[in-house]
Biopython code that builds the backbone (N, CA, C, O; Angstrom):
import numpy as np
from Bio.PDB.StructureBuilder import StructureBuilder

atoms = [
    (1, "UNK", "N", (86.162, 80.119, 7.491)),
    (1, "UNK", "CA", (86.411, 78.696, 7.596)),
    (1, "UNK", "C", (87.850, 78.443, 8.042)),
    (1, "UNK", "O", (88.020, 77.633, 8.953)),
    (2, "UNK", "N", (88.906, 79.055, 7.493)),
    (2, "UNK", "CA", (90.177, 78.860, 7.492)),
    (2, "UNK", "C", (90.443, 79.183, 9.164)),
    (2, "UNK", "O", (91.451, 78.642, 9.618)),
    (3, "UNK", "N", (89.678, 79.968, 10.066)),
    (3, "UNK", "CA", (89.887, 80.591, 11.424)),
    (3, "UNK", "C", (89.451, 79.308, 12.072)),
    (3, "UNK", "O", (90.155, 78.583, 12.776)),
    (4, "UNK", "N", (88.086, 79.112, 11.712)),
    (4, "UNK", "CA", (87.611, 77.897, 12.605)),
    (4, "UNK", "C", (88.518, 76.294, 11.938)),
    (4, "UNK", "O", (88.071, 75.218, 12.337)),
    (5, "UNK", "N", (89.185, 76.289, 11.402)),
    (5, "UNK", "CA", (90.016, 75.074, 11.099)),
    (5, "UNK", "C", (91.340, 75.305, 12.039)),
    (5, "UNK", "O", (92.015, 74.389, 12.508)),
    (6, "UNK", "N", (91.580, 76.707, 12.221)),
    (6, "UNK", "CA", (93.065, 76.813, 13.346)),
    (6, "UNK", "C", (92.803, 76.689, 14.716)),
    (6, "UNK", "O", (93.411, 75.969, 15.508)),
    (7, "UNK", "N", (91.544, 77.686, 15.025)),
    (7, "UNK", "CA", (90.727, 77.041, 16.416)),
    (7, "UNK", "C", (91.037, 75.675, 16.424)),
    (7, "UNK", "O", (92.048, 75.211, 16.953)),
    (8, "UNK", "N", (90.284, 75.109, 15.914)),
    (8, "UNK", "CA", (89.976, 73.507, 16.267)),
    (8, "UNK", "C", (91.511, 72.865, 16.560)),
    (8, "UNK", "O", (91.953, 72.248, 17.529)),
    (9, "UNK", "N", (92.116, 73.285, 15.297)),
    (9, "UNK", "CA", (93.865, 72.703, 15.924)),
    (9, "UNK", "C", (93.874, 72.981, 17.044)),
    (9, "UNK", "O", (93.439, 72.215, 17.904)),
    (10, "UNK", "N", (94.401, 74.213, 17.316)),
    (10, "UNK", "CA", (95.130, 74.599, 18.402)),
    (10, "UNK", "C", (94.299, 74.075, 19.730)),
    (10, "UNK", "O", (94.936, 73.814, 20.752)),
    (11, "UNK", "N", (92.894, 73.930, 19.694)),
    (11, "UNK", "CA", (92.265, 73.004, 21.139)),
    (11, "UNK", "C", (92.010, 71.580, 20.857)),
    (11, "UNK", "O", (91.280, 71.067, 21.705)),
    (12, "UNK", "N", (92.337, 70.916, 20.064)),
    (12, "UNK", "CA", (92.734, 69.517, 19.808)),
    (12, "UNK", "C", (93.358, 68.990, 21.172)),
    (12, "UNK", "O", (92.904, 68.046, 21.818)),
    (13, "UNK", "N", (94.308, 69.638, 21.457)),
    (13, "UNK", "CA", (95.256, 68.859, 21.970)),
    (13, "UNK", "C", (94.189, 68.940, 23.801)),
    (13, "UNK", "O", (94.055, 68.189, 24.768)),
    (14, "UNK", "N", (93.834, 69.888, 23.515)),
    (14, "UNK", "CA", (93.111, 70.058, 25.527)),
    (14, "UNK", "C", (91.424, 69.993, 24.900)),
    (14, "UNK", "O", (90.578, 70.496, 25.640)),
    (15, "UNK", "N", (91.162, 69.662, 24.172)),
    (15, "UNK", "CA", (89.679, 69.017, 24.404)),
    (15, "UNK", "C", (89.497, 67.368, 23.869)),
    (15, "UNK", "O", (88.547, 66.587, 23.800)),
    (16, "UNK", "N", (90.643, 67.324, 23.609)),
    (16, "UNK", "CA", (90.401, 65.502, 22.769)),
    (16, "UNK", "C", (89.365, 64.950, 21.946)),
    (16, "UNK", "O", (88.683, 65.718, 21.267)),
    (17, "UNK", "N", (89.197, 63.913, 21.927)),
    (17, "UNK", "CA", (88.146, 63.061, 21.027)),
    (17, "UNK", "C", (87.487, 64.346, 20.049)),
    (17, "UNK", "O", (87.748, 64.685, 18.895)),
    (18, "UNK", "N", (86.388, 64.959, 21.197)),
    (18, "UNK", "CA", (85.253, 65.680, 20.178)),
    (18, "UNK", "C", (86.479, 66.366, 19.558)),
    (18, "UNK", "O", (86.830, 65.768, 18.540)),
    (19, "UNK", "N", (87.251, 67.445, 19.852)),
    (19, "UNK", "CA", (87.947, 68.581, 18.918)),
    (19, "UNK", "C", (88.474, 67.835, 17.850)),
    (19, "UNK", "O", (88.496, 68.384, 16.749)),
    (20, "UNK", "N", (88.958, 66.545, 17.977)),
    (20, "UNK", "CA", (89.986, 66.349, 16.983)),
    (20, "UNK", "C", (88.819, 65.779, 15.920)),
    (20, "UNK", "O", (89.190, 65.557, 14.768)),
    (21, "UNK", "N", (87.386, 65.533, 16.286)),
    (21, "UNK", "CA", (86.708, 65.056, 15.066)),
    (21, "UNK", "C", (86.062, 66.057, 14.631)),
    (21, "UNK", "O", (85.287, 65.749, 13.726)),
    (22, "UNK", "N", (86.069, 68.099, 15.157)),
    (22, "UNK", "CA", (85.604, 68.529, 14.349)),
    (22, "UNK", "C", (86.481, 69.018, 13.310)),
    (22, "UNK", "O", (86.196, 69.393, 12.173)),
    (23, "UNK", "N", (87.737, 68.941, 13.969)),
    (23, "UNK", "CA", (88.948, 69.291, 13.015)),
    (23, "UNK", "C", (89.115, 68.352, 11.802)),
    (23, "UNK", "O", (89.762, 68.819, 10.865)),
    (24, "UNK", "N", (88.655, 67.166, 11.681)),
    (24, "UNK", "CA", (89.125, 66.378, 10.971)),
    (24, "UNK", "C", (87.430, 67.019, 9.878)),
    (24, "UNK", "O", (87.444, 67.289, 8.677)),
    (25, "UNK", "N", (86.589, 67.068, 10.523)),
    (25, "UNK", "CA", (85.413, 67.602, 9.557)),
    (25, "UNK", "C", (85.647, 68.949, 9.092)),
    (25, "UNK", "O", (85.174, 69.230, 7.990)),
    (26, "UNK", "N", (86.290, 69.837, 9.725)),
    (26, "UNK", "CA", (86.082, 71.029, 9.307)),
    (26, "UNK", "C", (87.133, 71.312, 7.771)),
    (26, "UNK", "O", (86.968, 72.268, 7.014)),
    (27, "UNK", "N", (88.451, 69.955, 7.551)),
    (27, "UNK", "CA", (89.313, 69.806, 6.871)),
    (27, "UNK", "C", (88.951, 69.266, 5.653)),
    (27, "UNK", "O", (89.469, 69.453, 4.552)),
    (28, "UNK", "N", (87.407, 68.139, 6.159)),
    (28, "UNK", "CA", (86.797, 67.353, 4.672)),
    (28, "UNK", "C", (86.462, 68.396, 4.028)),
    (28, "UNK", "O", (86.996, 68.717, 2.967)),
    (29, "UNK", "N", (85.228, 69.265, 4.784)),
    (29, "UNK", "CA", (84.498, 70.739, 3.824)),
    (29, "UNK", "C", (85.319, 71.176, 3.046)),
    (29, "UNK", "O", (85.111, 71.334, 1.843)),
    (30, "UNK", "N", (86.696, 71.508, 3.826)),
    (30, "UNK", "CA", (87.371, 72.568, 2.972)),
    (30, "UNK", "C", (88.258, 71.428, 1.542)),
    (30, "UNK", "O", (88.914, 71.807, 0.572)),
    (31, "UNK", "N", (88.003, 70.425, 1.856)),
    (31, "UNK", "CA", (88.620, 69.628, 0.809)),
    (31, "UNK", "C", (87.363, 69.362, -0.588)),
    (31, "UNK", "O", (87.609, 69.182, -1.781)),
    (32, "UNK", "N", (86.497, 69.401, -0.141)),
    (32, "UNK", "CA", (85.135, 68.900, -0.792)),
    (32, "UNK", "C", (85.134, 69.909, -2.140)),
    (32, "UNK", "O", (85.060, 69.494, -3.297)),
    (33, "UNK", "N", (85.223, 71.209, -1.778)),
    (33, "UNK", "CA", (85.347, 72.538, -2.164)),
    (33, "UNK", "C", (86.410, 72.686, -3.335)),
    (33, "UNK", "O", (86.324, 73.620, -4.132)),
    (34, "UNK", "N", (87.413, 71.735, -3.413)),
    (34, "UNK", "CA", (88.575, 72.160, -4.418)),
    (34, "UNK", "C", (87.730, 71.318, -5.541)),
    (34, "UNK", "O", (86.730, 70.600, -5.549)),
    (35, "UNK", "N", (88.890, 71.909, -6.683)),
    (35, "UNK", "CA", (88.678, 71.434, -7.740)),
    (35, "UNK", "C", (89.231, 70.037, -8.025)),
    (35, "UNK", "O", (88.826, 69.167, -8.796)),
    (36, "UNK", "N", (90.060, 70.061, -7.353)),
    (36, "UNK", "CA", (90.533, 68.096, -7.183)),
    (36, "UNK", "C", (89.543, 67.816, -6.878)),
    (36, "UNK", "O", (89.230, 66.928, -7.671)),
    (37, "UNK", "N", (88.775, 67.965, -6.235)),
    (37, "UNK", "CA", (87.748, 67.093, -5.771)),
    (37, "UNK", "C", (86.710, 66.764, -6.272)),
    (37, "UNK", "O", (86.310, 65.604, -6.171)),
    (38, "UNK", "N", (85.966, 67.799, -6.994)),
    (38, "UNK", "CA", (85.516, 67.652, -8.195)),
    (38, "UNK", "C", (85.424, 66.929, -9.206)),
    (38, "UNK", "O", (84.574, 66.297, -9.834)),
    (39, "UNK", "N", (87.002, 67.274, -9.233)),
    (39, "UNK", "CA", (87.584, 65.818, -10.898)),
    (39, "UNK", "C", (87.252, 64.523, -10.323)),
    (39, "UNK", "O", (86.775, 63.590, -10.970)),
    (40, "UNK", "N", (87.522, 64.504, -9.085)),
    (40, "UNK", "CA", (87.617, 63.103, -8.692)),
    (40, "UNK", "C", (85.968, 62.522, -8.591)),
    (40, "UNK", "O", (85.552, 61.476, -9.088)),
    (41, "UNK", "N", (85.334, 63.336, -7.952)),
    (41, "UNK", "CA", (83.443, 62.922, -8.312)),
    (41, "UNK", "C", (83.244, 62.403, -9.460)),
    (41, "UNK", "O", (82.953, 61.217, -9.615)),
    (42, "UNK", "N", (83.447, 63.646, -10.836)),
    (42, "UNK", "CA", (82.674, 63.403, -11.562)),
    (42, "UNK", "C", (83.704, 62.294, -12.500)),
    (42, "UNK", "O", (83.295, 61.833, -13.565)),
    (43, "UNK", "N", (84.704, 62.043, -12.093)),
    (43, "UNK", "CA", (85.431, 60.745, -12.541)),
    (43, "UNK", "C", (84.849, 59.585, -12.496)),
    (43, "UNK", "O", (84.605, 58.791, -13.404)),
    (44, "UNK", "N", (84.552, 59.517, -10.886)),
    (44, "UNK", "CA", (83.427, 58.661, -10.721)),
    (44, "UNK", "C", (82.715, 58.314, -10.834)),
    (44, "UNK", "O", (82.616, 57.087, -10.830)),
    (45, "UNK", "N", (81.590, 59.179, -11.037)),
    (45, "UNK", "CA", (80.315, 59.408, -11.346)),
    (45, "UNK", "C", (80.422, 58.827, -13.255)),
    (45, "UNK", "O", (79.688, 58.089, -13.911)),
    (46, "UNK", "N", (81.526, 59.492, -13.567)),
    (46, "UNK", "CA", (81.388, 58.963, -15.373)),
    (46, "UNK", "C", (82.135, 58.010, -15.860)),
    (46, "UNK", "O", (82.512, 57.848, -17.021)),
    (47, "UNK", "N", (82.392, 57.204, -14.651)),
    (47, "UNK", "CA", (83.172, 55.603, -14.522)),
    (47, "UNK", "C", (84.423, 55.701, -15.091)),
    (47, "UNK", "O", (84.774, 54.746, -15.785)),
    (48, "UNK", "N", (85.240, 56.703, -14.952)),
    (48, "UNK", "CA", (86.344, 57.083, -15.466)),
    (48, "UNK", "C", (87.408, 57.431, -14.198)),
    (48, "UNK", "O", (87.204, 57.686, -13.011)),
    (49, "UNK", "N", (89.036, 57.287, -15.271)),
    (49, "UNK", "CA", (90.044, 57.583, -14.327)),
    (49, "UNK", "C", (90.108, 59.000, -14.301)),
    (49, "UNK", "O", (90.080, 59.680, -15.327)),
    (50, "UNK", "N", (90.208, 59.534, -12.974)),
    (50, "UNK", "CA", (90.604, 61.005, -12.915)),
    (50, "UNK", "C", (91.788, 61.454, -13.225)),
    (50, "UNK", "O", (92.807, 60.798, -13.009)),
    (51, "UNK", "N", (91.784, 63.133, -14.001)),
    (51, "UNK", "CA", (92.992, 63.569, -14.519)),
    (51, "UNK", "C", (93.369, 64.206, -13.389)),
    (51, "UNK", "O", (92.303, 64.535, -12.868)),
    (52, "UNK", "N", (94.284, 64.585, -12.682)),
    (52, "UNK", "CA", (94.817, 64.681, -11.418)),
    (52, "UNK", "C", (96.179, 66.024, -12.061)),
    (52, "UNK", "O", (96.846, 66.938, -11.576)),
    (53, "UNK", "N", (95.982, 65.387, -13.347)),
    (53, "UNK", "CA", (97.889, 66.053, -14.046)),
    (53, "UNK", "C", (97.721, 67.567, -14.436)),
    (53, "UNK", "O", (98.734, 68.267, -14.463)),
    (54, "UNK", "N", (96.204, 68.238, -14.810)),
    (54, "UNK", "CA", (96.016, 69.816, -14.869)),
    (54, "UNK", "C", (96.039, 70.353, -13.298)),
    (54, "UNK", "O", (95.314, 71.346, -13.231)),
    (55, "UNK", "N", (96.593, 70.051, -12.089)),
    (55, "UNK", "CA", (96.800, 70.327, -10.721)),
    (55, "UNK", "C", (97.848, 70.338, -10.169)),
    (55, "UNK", "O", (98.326, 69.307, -9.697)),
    (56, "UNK", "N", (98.376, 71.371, -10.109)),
    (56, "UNK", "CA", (100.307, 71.534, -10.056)),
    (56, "UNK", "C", (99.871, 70.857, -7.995)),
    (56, "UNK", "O", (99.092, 70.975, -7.049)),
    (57, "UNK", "N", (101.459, 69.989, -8.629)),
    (57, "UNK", "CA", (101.592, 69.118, -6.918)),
    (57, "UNK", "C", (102.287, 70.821, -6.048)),
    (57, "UNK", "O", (102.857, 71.817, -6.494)),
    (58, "UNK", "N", (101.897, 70.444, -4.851)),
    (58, "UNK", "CA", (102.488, 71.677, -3.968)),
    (58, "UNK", "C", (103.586, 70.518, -2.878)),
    (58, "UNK", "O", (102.924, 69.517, -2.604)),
    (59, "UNK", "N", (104.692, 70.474, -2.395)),
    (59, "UNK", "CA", (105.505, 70.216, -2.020)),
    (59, "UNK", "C", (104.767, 70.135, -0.173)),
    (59, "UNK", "O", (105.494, 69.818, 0.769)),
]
sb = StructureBuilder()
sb.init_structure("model")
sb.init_model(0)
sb.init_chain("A")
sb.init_seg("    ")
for serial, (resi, resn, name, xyz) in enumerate(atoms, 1):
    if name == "N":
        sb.init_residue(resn, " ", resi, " ")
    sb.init_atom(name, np.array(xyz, "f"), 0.0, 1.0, " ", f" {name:<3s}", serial, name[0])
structure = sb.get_structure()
């Protein structure tokens, strides 16, 4: 996944429109996948605020 997310960058710029919308999809998957993301569903899902604070910030 991580190969086909640098592909897609790097031909962004010389294939336009389509590349830059699979790049922008190939970035949701890999976001979908964390555990932030998770919290944040089932936050939702259990009408609650998400804890965000067990997820060290990265700079």
């Amino acid at each position: 996944m991580a190969i086909r997310v640098l592909k897609s960058a790097l031909n962004a710029t010389d294939d336009g429109h389509a590349s830059l919308q699979e790049l922008s999809g190939n970035a949701t998957l890999i976001f979908y996948g964390t555990e932030e993301a998770k919290e944040g569903k089932n936050a939702y899902m259990e009408r609650r605020r998400p804890d965000f604070s067990k997820f060290p910030r990265k700079p």
